[in-house]
Structures are given as structure tokens and as C-alpha cells.
VEXTI-484754 format. One record per residue (C-alpha): x negated, y, z; residue in three letters. Coordinates in steps of 0.05 Angstrom, whole numbers, plus 5000, padded with zeros to 4 digits. Each point is the difference from the previous one (the first is absolute). Layout:
N
+------+-------+------+---------+
! east ! north !   up ! residuo !
+------+-------+------+---------+
!    X !     Y !    Z !     ALA !
...
+------+-------+------+---------+
REM end
This chain:
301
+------+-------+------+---------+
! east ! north !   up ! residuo !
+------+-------+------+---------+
! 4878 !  4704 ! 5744 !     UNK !
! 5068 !  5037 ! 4995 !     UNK !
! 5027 !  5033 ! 4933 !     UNK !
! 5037 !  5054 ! 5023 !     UNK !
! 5021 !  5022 ! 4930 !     UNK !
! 4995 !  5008 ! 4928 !     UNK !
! 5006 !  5059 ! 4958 !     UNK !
! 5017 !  4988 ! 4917 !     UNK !
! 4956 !  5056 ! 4956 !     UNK !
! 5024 !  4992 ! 4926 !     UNK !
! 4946 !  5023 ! 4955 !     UNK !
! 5006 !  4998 ! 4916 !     UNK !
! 4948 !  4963 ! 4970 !     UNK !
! 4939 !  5063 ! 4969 !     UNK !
! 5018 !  5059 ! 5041 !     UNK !
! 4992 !  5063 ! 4973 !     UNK !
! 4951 !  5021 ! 5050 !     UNK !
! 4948 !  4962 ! 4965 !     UNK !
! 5004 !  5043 ! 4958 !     UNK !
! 4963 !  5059 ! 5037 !     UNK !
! 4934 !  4959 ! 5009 !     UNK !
! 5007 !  4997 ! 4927 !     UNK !
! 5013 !  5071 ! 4987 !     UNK !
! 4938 !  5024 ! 5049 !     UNK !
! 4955 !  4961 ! 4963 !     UNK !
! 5028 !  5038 ! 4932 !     UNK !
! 4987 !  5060 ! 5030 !     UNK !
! 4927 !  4979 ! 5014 !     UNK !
! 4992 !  4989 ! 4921 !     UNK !
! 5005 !  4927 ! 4997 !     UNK !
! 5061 !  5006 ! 4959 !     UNK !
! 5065 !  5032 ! 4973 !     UNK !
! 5048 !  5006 ! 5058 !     UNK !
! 5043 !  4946 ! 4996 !     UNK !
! 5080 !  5009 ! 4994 !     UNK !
! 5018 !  4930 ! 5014 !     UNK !
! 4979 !  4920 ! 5018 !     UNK !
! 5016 !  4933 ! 4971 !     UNK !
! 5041 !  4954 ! 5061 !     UNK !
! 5019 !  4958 ! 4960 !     UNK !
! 4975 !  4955 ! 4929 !     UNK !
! 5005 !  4943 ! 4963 !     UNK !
! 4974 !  4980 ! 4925 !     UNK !
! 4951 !  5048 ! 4969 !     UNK !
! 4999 !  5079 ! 5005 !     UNK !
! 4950 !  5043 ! 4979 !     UNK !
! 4999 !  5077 ! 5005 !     UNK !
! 4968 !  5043 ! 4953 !     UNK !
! 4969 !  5067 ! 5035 !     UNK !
! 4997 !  5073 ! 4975 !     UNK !
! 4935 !  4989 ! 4977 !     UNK !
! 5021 !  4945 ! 4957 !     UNK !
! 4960 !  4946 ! 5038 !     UNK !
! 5046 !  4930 ! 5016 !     UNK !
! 5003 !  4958 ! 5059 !     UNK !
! 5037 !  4945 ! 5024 !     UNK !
! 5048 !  5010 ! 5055 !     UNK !
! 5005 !  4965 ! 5066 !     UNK !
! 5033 !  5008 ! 5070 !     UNK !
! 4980 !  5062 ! 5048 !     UNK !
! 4976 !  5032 ! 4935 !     UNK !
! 5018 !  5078 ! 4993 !     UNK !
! 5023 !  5041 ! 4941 !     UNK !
! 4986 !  5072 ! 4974 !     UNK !
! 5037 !  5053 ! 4963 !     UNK !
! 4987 !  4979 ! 4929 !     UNK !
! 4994 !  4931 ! 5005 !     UNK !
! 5036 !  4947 ! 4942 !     UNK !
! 5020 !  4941 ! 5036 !     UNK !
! 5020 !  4937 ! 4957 !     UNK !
! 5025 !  4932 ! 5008 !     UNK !
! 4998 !  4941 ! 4966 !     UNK !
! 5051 !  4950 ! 4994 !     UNK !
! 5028 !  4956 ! 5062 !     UNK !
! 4958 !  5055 ! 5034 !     UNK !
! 5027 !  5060 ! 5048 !     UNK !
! 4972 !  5046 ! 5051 !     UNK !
! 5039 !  5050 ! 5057 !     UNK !
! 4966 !  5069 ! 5023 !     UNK !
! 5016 !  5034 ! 5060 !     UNK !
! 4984 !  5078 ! 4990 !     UNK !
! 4980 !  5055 ! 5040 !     UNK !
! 5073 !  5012 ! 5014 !     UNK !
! 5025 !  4941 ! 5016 !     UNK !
! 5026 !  4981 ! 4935 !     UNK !
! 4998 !  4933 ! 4980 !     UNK !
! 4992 !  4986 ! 4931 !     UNK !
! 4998 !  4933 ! 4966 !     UNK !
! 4984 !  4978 ! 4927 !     UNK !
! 5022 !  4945 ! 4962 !     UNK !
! 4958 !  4945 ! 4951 !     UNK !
! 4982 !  5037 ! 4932 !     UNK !
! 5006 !  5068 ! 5022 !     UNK !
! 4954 !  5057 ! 4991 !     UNK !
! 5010 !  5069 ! 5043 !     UNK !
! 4966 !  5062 ! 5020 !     UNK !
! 4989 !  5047 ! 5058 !     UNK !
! 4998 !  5052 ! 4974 !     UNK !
! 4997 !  5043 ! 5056 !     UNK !
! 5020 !  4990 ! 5078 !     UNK !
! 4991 !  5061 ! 5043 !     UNK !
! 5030 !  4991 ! 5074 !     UNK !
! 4989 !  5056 ! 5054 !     UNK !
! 5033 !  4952 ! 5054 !     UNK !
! 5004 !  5066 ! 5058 !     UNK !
! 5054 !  5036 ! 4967 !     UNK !
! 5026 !  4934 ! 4951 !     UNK !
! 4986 !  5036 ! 4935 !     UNK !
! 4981 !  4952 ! 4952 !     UNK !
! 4987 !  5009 ! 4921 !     UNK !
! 4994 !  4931 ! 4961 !     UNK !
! 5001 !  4978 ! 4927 !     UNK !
! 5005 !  4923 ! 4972 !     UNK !
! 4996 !  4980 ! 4929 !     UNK !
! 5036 !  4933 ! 4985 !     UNK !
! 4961 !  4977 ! 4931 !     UNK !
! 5034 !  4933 ! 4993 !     UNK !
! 5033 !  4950 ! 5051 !     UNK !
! 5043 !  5000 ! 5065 !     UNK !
! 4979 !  5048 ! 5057 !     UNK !
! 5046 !  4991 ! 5066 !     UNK !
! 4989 !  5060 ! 5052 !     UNK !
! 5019 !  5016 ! 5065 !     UNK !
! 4992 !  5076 ! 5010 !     UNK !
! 5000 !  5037 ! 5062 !     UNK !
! 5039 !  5064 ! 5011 !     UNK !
! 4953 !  5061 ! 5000 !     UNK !
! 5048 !  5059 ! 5030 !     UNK !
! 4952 !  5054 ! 4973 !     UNK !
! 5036 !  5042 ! 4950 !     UNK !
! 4943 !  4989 ! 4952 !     UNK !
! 4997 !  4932 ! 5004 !     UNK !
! 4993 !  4974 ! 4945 !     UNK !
! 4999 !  4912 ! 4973 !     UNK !
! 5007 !  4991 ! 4930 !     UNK !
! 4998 !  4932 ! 4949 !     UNK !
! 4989 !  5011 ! 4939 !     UNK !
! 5007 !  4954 ! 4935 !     UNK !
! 4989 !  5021 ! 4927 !     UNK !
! 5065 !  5017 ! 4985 !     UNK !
! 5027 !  5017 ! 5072 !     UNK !
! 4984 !  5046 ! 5071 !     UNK !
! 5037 !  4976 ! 5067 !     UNK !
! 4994 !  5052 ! 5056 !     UNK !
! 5001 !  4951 ! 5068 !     UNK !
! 5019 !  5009 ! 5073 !     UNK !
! 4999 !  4953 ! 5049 !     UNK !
! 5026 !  4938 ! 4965 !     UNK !
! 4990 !  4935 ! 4972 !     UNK !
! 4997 !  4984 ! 4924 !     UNK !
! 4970 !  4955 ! 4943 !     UNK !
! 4980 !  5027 ! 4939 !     UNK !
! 5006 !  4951 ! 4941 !     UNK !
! 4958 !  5027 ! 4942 !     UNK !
! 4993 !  4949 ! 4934 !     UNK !
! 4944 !  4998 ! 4948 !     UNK !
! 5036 !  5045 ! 4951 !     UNK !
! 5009 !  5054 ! 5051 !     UNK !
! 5062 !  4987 ! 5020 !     UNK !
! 5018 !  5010 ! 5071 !     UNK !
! 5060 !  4981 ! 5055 !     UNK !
! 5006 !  5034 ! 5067 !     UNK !
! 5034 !  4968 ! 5061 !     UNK !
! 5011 !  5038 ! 5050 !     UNK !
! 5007 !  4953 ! 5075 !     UNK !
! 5012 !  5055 ! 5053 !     UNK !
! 5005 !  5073 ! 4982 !     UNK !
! 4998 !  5038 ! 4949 !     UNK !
! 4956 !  5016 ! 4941 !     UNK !
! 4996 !  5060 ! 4944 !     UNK !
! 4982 !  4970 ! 4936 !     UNK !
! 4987 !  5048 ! 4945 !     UNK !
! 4998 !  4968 ! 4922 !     UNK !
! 4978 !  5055 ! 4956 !     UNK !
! 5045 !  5053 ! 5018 !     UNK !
! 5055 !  4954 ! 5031 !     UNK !
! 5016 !  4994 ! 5065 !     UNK !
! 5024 !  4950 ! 5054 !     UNK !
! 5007 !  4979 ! 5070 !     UNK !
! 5000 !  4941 ! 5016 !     UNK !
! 5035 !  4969 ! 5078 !     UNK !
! 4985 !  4945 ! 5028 !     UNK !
! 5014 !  4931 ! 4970 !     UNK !
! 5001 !  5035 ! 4933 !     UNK !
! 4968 !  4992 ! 4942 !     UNK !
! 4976 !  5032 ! 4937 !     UNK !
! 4971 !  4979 ! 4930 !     UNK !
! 4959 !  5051 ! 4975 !     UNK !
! 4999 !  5019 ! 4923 !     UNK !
! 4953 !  5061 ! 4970 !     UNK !
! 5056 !  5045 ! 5023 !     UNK !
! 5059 !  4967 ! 5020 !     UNK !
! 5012 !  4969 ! 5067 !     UNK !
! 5049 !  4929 ! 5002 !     UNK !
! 5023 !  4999 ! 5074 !     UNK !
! 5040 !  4928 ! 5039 !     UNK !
! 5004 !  4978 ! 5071 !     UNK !
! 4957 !  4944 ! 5022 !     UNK !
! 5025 !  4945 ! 5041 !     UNK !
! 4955 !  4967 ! 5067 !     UNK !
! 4980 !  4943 ! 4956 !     UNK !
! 4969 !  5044 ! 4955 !     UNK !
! 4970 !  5034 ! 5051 !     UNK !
! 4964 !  4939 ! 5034 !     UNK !
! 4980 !  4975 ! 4933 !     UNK !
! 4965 !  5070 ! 4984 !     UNK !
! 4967 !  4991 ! 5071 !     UNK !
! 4987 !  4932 ! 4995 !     UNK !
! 4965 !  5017 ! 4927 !     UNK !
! 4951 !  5044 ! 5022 !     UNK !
! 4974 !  4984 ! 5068 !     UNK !
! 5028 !  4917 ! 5008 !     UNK !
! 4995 !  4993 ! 5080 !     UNK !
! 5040 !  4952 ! 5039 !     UNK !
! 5039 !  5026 ! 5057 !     UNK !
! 4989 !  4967 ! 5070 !     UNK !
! 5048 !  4965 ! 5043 !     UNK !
! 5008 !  5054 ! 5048 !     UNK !
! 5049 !  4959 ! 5049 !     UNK !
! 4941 !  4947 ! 5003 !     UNK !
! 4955 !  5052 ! 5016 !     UNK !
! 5037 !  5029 ! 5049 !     UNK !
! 5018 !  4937 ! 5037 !     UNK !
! 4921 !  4983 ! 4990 !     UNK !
! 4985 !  5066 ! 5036 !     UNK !
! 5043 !  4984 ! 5060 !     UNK !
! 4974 !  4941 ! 5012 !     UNK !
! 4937 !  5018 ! 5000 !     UNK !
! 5023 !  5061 ! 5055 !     UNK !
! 5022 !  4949 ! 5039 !     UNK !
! 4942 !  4952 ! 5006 !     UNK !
! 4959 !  5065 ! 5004 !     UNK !
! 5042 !  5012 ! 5059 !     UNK !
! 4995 !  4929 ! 5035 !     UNK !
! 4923 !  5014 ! 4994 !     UNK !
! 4998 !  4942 ! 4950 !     UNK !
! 4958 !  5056 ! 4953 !     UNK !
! 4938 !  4953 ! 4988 !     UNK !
! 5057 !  4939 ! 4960 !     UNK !
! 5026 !  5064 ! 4975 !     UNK !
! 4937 !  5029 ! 4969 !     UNK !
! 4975 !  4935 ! 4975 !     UNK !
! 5067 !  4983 ! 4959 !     UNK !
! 5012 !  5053 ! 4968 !     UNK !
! 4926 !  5007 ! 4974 !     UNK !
! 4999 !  4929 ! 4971 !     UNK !
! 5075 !  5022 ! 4965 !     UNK !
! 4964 !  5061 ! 4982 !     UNK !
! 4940 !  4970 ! 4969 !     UNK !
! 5053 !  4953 ! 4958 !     UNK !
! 5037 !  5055 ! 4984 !     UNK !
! 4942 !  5046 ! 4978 !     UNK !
! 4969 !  4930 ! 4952 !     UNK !
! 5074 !  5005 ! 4966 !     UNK !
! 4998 !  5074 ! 4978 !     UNK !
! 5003 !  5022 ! 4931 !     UNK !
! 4948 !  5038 ! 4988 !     UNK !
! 4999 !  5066 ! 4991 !     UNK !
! 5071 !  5009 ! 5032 !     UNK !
! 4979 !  5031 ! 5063 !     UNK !
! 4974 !  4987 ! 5071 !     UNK !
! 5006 !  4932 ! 5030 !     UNK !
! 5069 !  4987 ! 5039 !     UNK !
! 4952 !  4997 ! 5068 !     UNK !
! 4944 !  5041 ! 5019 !     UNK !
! 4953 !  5005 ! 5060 !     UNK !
! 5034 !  5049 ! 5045 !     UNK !
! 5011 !  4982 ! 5067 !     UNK !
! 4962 !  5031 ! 5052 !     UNK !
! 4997 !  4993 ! 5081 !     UNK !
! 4943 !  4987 ! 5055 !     UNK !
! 4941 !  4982 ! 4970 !     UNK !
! 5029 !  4970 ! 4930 !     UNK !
! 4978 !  5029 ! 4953 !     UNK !
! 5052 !  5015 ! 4939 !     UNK !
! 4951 !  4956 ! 4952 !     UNK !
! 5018 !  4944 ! 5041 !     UNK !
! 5068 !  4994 ! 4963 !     UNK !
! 5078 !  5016 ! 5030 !     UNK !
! 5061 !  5005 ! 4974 !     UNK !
! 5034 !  5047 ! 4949 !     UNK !
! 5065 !  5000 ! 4955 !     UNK !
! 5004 !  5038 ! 4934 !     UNK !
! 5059 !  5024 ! 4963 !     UNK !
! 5020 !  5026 ! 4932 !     UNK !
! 5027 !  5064 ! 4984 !     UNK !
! 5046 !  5006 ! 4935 !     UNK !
! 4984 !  5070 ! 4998 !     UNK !
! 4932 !  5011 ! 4997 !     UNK !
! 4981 !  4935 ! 4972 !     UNK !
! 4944 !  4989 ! 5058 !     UNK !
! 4997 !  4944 ! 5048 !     UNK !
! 5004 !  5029 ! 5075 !     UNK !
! 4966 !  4967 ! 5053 !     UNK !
! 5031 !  4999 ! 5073 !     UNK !
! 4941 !  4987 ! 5053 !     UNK !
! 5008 !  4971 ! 5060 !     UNK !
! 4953 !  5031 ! 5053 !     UNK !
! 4998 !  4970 ! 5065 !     UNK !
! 4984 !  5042 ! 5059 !     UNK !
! 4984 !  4994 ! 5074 !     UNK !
+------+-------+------+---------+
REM end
């Protein structure tokens, strides 16, 4: 049997369009229509809903408009939302929705988060609407957001820092008013705001303190991926398939929990195979979402 070639799909772990099956069923009266879905979690999280009711958290598991999501210590958790924000929480940390309305047609969007205590990162998506609205909010502070990446730092006596990654951020403190650039930051009093630059070190360790992921080798997994292109090409697919499922199955034993998909995953399809039968498949991971992204090999004939 010949190979005559491969074609790479790169898909992000969770995609948004699970989301839809999740909203149609809302819609039906099963729930509240969801406004976003845990991809990622480690430790213990629990959410508190509107009606007051708790739950613990796990992985695939949606959020509503209203909902109080806490963590516990050594514990975090990372949404994806309806817009394709990704938003990740640190250990001892206690946030709200409190509201996340996203017409995704004409990219108006109107959304409201309430940072109680702890260390919120977020990735926000530009909505070009001129009503588009994204707003965090702490006791003593209100940051208008665009598309851009933060953390927000806020202590147990109310006291909250800003760092601003990419972009920039309005932060109002009781009548006073800043913007913050990128690599900036900002210590917030009840109405003063203390502004400094923030070095890359920094910046990894406020990354690295909310959502701790190691990166991958991405020169090994490229080299990885060409050999297995060229064995795939030699027709040598069956060795192929059958190595990379036994690393795979290694790989997937060694996994943290709660950090995300498996490095390998059953995609490889062709003939009569089906893709349950195993293949190969790289995954990456992206600084600036957070998310682990998958590259899958699918081989055609």
C-alpha cells in the first residue's frame, strides 16, 4: 500500500464548538446557557451556582453567568469561554462571572469578572464591536480589557496588583485613572495607582504561578514528525503505527494529571483503520493561550 501524503491539522485541546451542543441543550431547559468550559484542572475546585447550590469541578465541565468558582491550595483550573478567551486561576483563589454575554455574528461582547481573592491570569480576545465591553473587577479597582493578556494579583486584605503582558488595560481606583502598556505594572491602593515596568522573568514567573505547564521540545517533535513522514512514505506505516502507540501509551502513564490531553492520541485514519486503532500525533504548547495544541497526523490515500 502506497502513502501518497500527509496533511498536519493542528487542533487546541476543548474547542469551542463544544460549546454549541452545550448551549442547545440550555435552550431546551436543561440548564443556564453556559459561557464557558473547564480544559484544563488540577487539585480541588468547586463552583458555587446562582442558586447557591456547590459542586465540585472536573474536566469538560461548563460554567454559567453567576457562577463562584474557587480553588483550594496546590489546586488550579483554565476556562476557555464563548469567545475564545482563555482564562486561568491560580491555588486559593476565589472569582466570579458575573456576567458573559457574546453575540459572536457581529463580535459584540459584554462581560463582567469579580476577582474576590487570589491570582486570575486571562487571555482576552479582541471584540471590534464598539460596545464591547470586558471588565475585572476587584473591591477596590475596575480594569476595562481588550484583547490582551494579564494577571490580576488580589491579597486577603483587598489589596490588588495588575500586570499587564500584551496590551493595554484601563484601571480605574476610585476616581483615579490609569493605563497600563504592556510589560507594565501597577499596585493598586483605594485610590492611588503605583505604576513600574516588569521584566521577562517576572513575567514567566507570573505565568508559571498560575497555570505551571512545561513547554515541549519542539525541535524533538519536529524531527519526530519527519521521521515518521518518511517511514509513512516508504510504506513502513504498520512499524510506524505500532511505535508510536507503545511511546504514546508511556507517555500518556507519565502525565500529570489534570494538565491536559495525553502527548498522543488516536488519530490516524486510512483504508480500513479505524482511528481507534491508534497513529501518531505531536502536541505543542502555546505561551499565549496557555493551552496545549495538538498537531495530527492524518494519513491519506
Amino acid at each position: 500500500m502506497v502513502i501518497r501524503n500527509l496533511s498536519i491539522l493542528v487542533l487546541v485541546c476543548a474547542m469551542p464548538n463544544a460549546l454549541l451542543a452545550a448551549q442547545a441543550a440550555a435552550s431546551a431547559g436543561l440548564s443556564a446557557e453556559p459561557v464557558g468550559r473547564v480544559v484544563a484542572l488540577s487539585g480541588a475546585v468547586a463552583v458555587q451556582r446562582s442558586d447557591a447550590s456547590m459542586m465540585a469541578l472536573a474536566r469538560g465541565d461548563y460554567v454559567e453567568e453567576g457562577d463562584i468558582i474557587e480553588t483550594q491550595e496546590a489546586s488550579n483550573v483554565r476556562l476557555l469561554m464563548r469567545d475564545k478567551s482563555v482564562l486561568a486561576l491560580a491555588g486559593n483563589s476565589r472569582f466570579e462571572i458575573a456576567s458573559y454575554s457574546v453575540q459572536p455574528k457581529d463580535k459584540r461582547r459584554k462581560a463582567k469578572l469579580k476577582i474576590l481573592v487570589g491570582k486570575l491570569w486571562a487571555f482576552v480576545t479582541e471584540a471590534v464591536h464598539p460596545d464591547a465591553t470586558y471588565q475585572v473587577e476587584t473591591a477596590n479597582a475596575v480594569a476595562g480589557v481588550r484583547g490582551t493578556e494579564l494577571v490580576f494579583d488580589v491579597a486577603a486584605d483587598g489589596a490588588s496588583q495588575l500586570t499587564v503582558i500584551e496590551g493595554e488595560v484601563e484601571v480605574d481606583a476610585d476616581g483615579t485613572q490609569e493605563t497600563l502598556g504592556a510589560r507594565e505594572s501597577g499596585n493598586i491602593g483605594n485610590s492611588d495607582i503605583n505604576l513600574k515596568t516588569t521584566s521577562e522573568e517576572e513575567i514567566a514567573n507570573l505565568r508559571e504561578g498560575v497555570r505551571p505547564e512545561q513547554q515541549l521540545d519542539t525541535e524533538k517533535a519536529v524531527a519526530r514528525l519527519a521521521a515518521t513522514r518518511k517511514k509513512s512514505e516508504n510504506g513502513d506505516r504498520d512499524s510506524t503505527d505500532a511505535h508510536l502507540r507503545e511511546e504514546g501509551q508511556q507517555r500518556a502513564e507519565g502525565d500529570e494529571p489534570g494538565t491536559g490531553d495525553s502527548v498522543f492520541e488516536d488519530v490516524v485514519d486510512g483504508g480500513n483503520r479505524n482511528s481507534a486503532d491508534g497513529g501518531p500525533a505531536l502536541e505543542f504548547f502555546d505561551s499565549a493561550t496557555m493551552a496545549r495544541v495538538r498537531v495530527r497526523v492524518e494519513v491519506r490515500q
